[in-house]
N, C-alpha and C positions, 0 to 999 in steps of 0.2 A: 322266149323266156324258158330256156330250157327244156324247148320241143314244146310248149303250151302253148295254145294261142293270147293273144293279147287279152287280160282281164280274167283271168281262170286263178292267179293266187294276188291273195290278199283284194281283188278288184272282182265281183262276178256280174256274168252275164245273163240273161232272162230270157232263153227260151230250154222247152222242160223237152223236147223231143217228142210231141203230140198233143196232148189235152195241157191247155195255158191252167194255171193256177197262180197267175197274177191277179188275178181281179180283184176288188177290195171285198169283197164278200170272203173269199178265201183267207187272205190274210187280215182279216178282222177274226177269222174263227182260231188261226192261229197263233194271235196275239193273245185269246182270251187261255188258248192251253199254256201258252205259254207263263201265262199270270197265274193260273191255276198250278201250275209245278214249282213257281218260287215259294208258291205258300205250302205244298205239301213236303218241299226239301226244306225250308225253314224251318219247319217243325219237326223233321226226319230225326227218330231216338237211333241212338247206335246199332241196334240187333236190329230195325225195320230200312237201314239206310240203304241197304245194295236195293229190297223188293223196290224202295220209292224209284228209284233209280230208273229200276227194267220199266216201273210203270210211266216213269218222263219219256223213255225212248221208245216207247211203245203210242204212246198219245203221238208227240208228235211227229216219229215217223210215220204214220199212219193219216197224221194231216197232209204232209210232206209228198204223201206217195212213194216214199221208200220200202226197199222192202227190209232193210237190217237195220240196226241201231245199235252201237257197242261202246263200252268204255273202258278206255286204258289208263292204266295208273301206273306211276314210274314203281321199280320194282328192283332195286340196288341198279345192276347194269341191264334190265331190259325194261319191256313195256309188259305189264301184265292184264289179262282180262278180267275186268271188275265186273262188269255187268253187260249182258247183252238182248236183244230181242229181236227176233225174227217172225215175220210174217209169214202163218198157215201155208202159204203159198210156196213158198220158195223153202230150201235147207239151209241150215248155222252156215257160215263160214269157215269154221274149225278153227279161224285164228284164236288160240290160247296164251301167246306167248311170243312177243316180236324182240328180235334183239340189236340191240344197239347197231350193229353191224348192217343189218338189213334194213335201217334206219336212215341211213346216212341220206339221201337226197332229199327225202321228207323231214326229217329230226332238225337240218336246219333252218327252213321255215318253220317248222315249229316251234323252236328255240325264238326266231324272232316273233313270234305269236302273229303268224300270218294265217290266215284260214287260208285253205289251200283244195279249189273244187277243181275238180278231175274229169272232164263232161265225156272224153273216151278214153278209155284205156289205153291206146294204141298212143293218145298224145305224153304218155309218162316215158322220160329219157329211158330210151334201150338199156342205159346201166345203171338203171336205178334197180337195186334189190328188192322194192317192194311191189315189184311191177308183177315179176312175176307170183309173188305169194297170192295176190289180187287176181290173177289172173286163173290160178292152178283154185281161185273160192268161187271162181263163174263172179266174180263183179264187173259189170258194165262200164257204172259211172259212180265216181265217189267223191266225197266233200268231208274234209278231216278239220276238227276245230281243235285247237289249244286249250287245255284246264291248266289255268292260271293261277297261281293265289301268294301273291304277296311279292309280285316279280319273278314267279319262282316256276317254273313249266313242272305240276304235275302229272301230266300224262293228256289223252288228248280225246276226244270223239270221232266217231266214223261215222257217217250214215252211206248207205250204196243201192243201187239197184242191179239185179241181177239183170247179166246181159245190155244192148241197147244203150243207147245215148240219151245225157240227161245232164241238163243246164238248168241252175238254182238261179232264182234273181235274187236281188239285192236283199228286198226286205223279206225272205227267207231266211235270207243267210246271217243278215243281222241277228235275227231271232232265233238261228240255230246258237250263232256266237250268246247270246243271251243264255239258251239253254247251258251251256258249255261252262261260263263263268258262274253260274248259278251252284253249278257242280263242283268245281273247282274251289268257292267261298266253304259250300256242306264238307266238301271232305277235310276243308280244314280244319271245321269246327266240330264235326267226329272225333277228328284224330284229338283235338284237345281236350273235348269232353272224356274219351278214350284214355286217354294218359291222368285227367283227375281223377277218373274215378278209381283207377287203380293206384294214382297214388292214395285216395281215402284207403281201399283196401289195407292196404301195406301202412299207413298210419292206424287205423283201427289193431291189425295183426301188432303191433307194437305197442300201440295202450293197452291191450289185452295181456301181452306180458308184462308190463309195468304193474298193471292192476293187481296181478294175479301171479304169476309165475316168482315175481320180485320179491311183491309187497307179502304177500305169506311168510317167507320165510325171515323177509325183515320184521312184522309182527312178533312174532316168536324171538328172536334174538332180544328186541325191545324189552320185550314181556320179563324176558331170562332176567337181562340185567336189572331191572327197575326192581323185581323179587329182592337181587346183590345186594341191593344198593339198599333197600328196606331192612335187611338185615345185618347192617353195618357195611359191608361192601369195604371199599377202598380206592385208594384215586385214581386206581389203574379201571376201575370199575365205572367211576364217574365218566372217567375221559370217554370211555367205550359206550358210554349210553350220550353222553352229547354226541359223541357221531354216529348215534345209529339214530339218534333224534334228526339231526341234521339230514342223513340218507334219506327218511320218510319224506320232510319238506322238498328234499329235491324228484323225489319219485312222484309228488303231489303236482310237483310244478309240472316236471317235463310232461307228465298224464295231460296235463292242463293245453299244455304247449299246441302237444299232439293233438287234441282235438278243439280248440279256438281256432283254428285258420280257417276251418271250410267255411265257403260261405252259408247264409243267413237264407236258408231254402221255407223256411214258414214264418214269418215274423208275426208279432204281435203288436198289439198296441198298449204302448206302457206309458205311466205317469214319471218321468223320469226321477224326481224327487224320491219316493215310494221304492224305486231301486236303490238307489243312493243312501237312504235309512238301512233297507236290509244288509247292504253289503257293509254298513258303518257298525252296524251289531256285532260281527265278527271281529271289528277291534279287540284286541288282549290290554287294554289299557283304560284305566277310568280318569284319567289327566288329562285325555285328548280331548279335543274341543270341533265338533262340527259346524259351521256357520254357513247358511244358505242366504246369496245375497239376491235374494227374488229367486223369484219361481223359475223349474226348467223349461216345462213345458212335455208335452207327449210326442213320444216317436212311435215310430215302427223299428222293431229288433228282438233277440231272445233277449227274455229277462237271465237267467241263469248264466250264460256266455258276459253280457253286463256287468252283472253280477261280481265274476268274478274279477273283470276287467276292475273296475273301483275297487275292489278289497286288494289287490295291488298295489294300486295305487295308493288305497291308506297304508299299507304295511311299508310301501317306500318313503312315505313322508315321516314315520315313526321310527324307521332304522336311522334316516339322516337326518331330524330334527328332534326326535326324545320322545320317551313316552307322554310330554304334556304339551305337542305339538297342537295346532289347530289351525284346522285347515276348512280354504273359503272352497265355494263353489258355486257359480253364478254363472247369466246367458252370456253368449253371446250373438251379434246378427247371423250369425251361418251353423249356430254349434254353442260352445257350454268352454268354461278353463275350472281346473282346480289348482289352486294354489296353497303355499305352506309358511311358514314363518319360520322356516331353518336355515340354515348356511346358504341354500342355493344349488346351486349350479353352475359349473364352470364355463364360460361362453364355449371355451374349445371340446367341450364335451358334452354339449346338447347334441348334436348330429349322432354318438354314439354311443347314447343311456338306453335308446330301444335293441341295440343290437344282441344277440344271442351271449350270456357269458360276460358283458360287461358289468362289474361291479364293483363299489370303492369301501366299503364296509364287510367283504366278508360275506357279501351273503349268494345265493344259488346263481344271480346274473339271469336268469329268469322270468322275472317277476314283469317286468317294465317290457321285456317281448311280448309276455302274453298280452299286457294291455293293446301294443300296438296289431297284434293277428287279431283281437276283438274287435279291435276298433275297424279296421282291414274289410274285417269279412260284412262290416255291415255297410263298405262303401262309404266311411268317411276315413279323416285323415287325425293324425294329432305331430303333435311335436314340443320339445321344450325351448320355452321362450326366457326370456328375463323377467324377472318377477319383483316386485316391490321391494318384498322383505325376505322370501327365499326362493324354494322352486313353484315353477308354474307352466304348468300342461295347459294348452290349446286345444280342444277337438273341433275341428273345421267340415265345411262338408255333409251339413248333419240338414236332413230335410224334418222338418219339426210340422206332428199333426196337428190340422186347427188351430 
């Protein structure tokens, strides 16, 4: 198999080239490091994720009898060095940096996500280019595993020993392969914690001019006109303060927008009623009518994000049903519906009343997003259904305390 002996890629064989470390005493203690590194990469925060790293290839190369342990991570068109450790005894490899080209005989077994153990050097094809980078590190024997994550080859592990011949058995190698996917699942979920929280950054950087940079100078403009407008003014004057009235609600909204998506990092436990009253206070109408058909029951969630999610929701029942709208609100077995006694909702435009900008009266196209990032961020679901007498929201999905 390409100058290897029989069972050296994807298939390995079981002898280590002097002291056995098969026996079930050894790989009982290598199973338990191995158990011990899923729990410390499970929980690995972004800024501690390379150390947890050097400390997995450090454990178990060091059960292993290796004397290196490195990881590679795809890096546009090479392989780059993410983390490595080497044992007191021997020096680094210096590999920094593999490229694609000196790849080629290894890359695609690793593309097909073969483990590929190497027990001498001398058995790696003469034109293979990685033969010699290996050789110019003093590596003996080496065992390269694939990091996997989603079908997708991120780069791969090494473990070697300097000089001398060395044959991994099976349930090594499985266990290294374990170590290798265990790697390969963290850096995916680095990389996405990575990417939210800078997208929060970059949402915050934006509510922040919203709040402030916008809304200041729109106060002031307000202020100006409403002065005009008190002292006779004129209609060029009025039109200018409804749309600067108008600008504030949508500045209220998108602020809104921007910070309801993240999820739900400290919840509380609330009397869901009790929100539903306070966000019903905010009505601008004494016509409307709130009706509670039984109780909601208590969740886990922020009150305030809530909050505003139902003062939306009344405000969209009051733009498309009138200010003497009244609206129900009652359980259901997975979650809660609010419904209204207005016109409705058009079957072919339920699927796109939450979407960003959709609006049929004129107003911000807002409002009914935010409700759905609320609802989102706390891990349930909603939607518009058909309704008796007009419109009616479902929230699905809702795990209710006690």
């Amino acid at each position: 198999m390409d100058g290897l002996s029989d069972g050296t890629v994807g298939n390995f064989s079981a002898f280590d080239g002097g002291t056995s470390r098969s026996d079930a005493a050894a790989h009982a203690q290598l199973y338990d490091i191995v158990l011990d590194i899923s729990t410390s990469l499970m929980s690995a925060e972004p800024d501690e994720f390379e150390t947890k790293i050097r400390w997995s290839l450090e454990s178990v190369g060091a059960q292993v009898g290796a004397d290196r342990g490195q990881v590679f991570q795809v890096r546009g068109d090479d392989f780059e060095s993410l983390a490595q450790w080497t044992d007191d005894e021997v020096d680094p490899t210096g590999l920094r940096r593999i490229e694609f080209g000196e790849f080629d005989w290894l890359g695609e077994r690793m593309r097909q996500f073969d483990n590929v153990a190497v027990s001498r050097l001398g058995d790696l094809p003469s034109d293979a280019p990685i033969r010699d980078r290996l050789r110019d590190a003093d590596v003996g024997a080496v065992v390269f595993l694939p990091v996997v994550d989603d079908w997708s080859l991120e780069g791969f592990v090494r473990f070697d020993v300097e000089h001398g011949d060395r044959r991994w058995s099976d349930t090594e190698i499985d266990l290294l392969r374990t170590v290798a996917d265990m790697i390969g699942h963290s850096l995916a979920r680095v990389r996405r914690e990575t990417q939210l929280r800078d997208q929060n950054e970059r949402l915050e950087t934006f509510a922040s001019v919203l709040s402030h940079d916008l809304r200041n100078p729109l106060n002031v403009m307000t202020g100006s006109l409403a002065i005009e407008q008190s002292e006779g003014g004129s209609e060029h004057v009025d039109r200018a303060l409804r749309a600067a009235n108008r600008m504030e609600t949508l500045v209220d909204q998108v602020l809104n927008l921007a910070r309801q998506g993240r999820d739900v990092d400290d919840p509380q436990r609330l009397w869901l009623d009790a929100v539903v009253r306070r966000a019903w206070e905010t009505v601008e109408t004494s016509a409307a009518d709130l009706r509670f058909d039984g109780e909601l029951g208590t969740v886990s969630g922020d009150p305030e994000r809530l909050r505003a999610a139902f003062e939306n929701l009344f405000r969209n029942a009051i733009e498309h049903a009138g200010d003497d709208v009244t609206v129900r609100i009652g359980r259901l077995d997975d979650g809660f519906y609010l419904a209204d006694d207005g016109p409705g909702i058009p079957e072919d435009e339920r699927g796109s009343v939450f979407d960003r900008g959709f609006t049929t009266e004129g107003g911000t196209g807002l409002g009914l997003a935010i409700v759905r990032s609320v609802v989102e961020a706390h891990g349930w679901s909603i939607e518009a259904v058909e309704g008796n007498d007009g419109a009616r929201f479902e929230i699905s999905d809702v795990a209710f305390v006690g």
